[in-house]
Every structure is written in C-alpha cells, then in structure tokens.
N, C-alpha and C positions, 0 to 999 in steps of 0.2 A: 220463770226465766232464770237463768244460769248466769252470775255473775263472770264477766270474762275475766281469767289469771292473766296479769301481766307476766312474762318470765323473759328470763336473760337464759340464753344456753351458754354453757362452757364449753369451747372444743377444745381439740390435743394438734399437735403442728399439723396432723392429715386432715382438720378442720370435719373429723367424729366429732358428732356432740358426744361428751361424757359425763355433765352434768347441769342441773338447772339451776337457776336462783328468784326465788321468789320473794314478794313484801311478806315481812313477818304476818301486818295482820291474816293473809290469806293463808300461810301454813296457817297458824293457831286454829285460823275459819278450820280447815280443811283435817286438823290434826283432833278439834272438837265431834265433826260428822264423823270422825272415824271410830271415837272413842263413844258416842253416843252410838253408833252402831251396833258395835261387837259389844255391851250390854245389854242391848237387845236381843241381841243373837243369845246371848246366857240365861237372859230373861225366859225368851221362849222355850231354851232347852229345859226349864228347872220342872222338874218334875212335881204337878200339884200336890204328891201324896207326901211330899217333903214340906210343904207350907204349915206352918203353926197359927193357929187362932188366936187372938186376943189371950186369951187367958197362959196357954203354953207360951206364949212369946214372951211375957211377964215375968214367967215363972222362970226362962231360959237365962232374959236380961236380967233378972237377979241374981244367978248363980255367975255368972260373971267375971273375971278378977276385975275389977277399977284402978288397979294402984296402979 
C-alpha cells in the first residue's frame, strides 16, 4: 500500500496551481525511489561482457590513482 503525500499547492491570482509543497521526509522518500531507480536502469543496461572477475577487478583497483 502507497503511502499517501500530504501536499499544499501553490496557485497564481487565476488560482492555477503552479506549484506543490511537500514534508521534506516524503521528497527525500521519493527523491531515494528515484535515485534507486535510474541505477537500476544502468545496472540493467551494463553490458555483461564489460564485467571483470575477481582477479581483473584487483588488478584494475590497483592500478588506480589513490592520492
């Protein structure tokens, strides 16, 4: 079940809504599913034959700069 967003709309004198206002916690909720999202979407895109094994990974994260 779908937590319900409280929101406040903003209108202009023709009483258009132009904008919403929301509790912080529920952007941050909402700005997290977005961001957990579209990594998955990259996730999915990433092409297996570009994935390194244990030993290439090593060998990658050594050559590295650290400083």
């Amino acid at each position: 079940m779908m937590k319900e967003i409280k929101k406040k709309y903003i209108v202009d004198e023709d009483l258009n809504k132009v904008a919403v206002q929301i509790d912080i916690a529920d952007f941050e909720k909402i700005e997290q599913i977005l961001e957990d999202y579209a990594l998955g979407q990259l996730m999915a895109e990433n092409d297996p034959a570009d994935n390194l094994d244990l030993q290439e990974a090593k060998k990658f994260y050594d050559q590295l700069d650290k400083s």
